[in-house]
N, C-alpha and C positions, 0 to 999 in steps of 0.2 A: 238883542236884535237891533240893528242899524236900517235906518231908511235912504233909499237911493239918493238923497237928496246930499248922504255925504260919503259920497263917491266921487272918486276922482276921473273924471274921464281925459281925453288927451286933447291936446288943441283943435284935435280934427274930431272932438264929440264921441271918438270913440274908448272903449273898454276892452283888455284882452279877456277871453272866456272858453278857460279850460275844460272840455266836459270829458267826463268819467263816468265809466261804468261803475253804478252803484253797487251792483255784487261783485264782481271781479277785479273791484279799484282798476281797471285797466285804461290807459289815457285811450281816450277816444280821438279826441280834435284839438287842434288851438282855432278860434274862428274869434271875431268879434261882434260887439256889442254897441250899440249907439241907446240912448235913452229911452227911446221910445220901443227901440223892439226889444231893451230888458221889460219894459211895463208889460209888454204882450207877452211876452214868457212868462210871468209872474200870474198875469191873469187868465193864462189859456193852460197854463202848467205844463208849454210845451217850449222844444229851443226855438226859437227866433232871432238869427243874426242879421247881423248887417253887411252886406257884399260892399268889399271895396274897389272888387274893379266894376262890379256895374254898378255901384252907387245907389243899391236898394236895399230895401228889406225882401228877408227870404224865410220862410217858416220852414225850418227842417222836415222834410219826408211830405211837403203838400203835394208834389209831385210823383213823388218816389215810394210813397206810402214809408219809407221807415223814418219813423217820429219817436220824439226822443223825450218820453215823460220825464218831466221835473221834479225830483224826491226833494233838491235842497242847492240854493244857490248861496254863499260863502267867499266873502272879501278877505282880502292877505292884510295883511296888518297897517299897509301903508293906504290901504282902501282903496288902490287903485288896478286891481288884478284879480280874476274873478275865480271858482271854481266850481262848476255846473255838474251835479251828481245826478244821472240819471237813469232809467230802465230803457234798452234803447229796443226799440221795434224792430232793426234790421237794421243794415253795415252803415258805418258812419262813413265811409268814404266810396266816394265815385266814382273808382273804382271797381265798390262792388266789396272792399274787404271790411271787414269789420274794425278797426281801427285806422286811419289815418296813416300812424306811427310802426310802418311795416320795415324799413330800409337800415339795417344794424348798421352801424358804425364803428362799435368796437364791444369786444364784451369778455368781461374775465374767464379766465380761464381754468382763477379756482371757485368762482360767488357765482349761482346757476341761480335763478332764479324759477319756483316752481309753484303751478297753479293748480286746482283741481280743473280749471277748463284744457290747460296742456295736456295733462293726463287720460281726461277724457278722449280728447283728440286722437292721442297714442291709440289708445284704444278702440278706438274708431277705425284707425289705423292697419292694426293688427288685424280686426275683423274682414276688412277690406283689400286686403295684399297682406296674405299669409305669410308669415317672414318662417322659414324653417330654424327647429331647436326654441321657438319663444312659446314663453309658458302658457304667454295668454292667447296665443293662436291656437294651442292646447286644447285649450277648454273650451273655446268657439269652435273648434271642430268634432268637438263630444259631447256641444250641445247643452239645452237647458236641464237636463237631468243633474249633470256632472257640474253645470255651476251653480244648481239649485244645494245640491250635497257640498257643496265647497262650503257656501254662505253659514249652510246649518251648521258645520264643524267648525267654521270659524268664530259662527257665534258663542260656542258650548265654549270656545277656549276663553273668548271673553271672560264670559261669565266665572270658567276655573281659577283663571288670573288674578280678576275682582274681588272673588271670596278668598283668597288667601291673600289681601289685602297689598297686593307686589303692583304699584305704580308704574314700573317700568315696563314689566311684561305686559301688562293692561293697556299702558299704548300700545306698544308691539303689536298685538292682540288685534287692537283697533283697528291698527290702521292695514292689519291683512283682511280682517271685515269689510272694512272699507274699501279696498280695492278691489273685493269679488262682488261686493255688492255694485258696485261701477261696471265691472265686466256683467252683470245681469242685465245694468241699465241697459246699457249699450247694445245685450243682445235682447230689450225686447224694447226697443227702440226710447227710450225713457231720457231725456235729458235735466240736465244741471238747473236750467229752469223751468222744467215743470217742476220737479222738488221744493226749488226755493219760493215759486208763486203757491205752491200748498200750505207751504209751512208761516207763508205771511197772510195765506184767510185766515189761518189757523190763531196765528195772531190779533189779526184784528176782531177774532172771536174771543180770545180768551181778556184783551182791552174791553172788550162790551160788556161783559161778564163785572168784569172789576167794576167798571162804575156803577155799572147797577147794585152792585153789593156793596159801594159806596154810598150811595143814594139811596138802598134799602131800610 
């Protein structure tokens, strides 16, 4: 752990400060940071920049309601560049979009990059403008029966894969589970963070646990 004190800020007092979505690593903003409104980020646990054309401090989402909880803020090696990991309440840019960083520029055309929130999205997609011949407009047109009987057979296959101890089919396996169970999300309205916010009370249940049976 380092303390602000060796940080490098720039002649003009200020610091650049990267924020990222803490589950989806997805770059949020580049915004900066002057001293003082890193200490109010640190002690409110929320982002607070520093506005360079009006020359103030601005606490993200005080206006706008989306505030951007602080998990973990992280110097580059030269300590003069920041990187601000957080859970964000609603769209980092004003705009209105959830990242900033919407405007391609260039992008290969063999290295795709893929996310469980892209996927989602597709999927969202699908439900929403029925694309004809796609599988998963398929099953959103025959309903939670037909994707409830998907999940159960995809599960059984897991598990066939697993005990005959084959690695590769077991991902396989997996990750068709995993895509029907996203198309369930999707069709009973269920997102990517409500999961992830379950899975970390879940967490800080089973941390409490620990120390008590350290302390027991």
């Amino acid at each position: 752990m380092i303390n602000i004190d060796e940080l490098k800020f720039d002649d003009r007092g200020l610091i650049p400060a990267i924020v990222v979505d803490t589950r989806s690593k997805r770059v949020l903003t580049l915004a900066y940071m002057n001293r003082e409104s890193l200490q109010i980020s640190m002690e409110k646990g929320l982002t607070c920049f520093f506005s360079r054309s009006r020359q103030t401090l601005w606490l993200k989402g005080e206006t706008s309601g989306n505030y951007q909880k602080i998990v973990s803020i992280t110097a580059d090696c030269d300590k003069d560049a920041l990187t601000v990991e957080v859970e964000p309440q609603g769209p980092a840019c004003h705009t209105g979009s959830f990242s900033c960083f919407t405007n391609t520029l260039w992008e290969s055309e063999e290295l795709h990059t893929f996310s469980l929130d892209a996927l989602m999205d597709l999927l969202k997609g699908r439900k929403l403008e029925k694309k004809e011949g796609s599988y998963t407009t398929y099953l959103f047109e025959k309903g939670i029966d037909k994707i409830l009987k998907k999940v159960g057979e995809e599960s059984t296959e897991v598990i066939i894969a697993a005990k005959s101890d084959d690695k590769k089919e077991t991902v396989y396996e997996i990750a068709d589970l995993a895509y029907h169970v996203m198309v369930l999300m999707v069709q009973m309205g269920i997102s990517i963070d409500d999961i992830h916010n379950e899975l970390a009370s879940r967490h800080v249940i089973d941390h409490k646990v620990k120390q008590e049976k350290m302390t027991s």
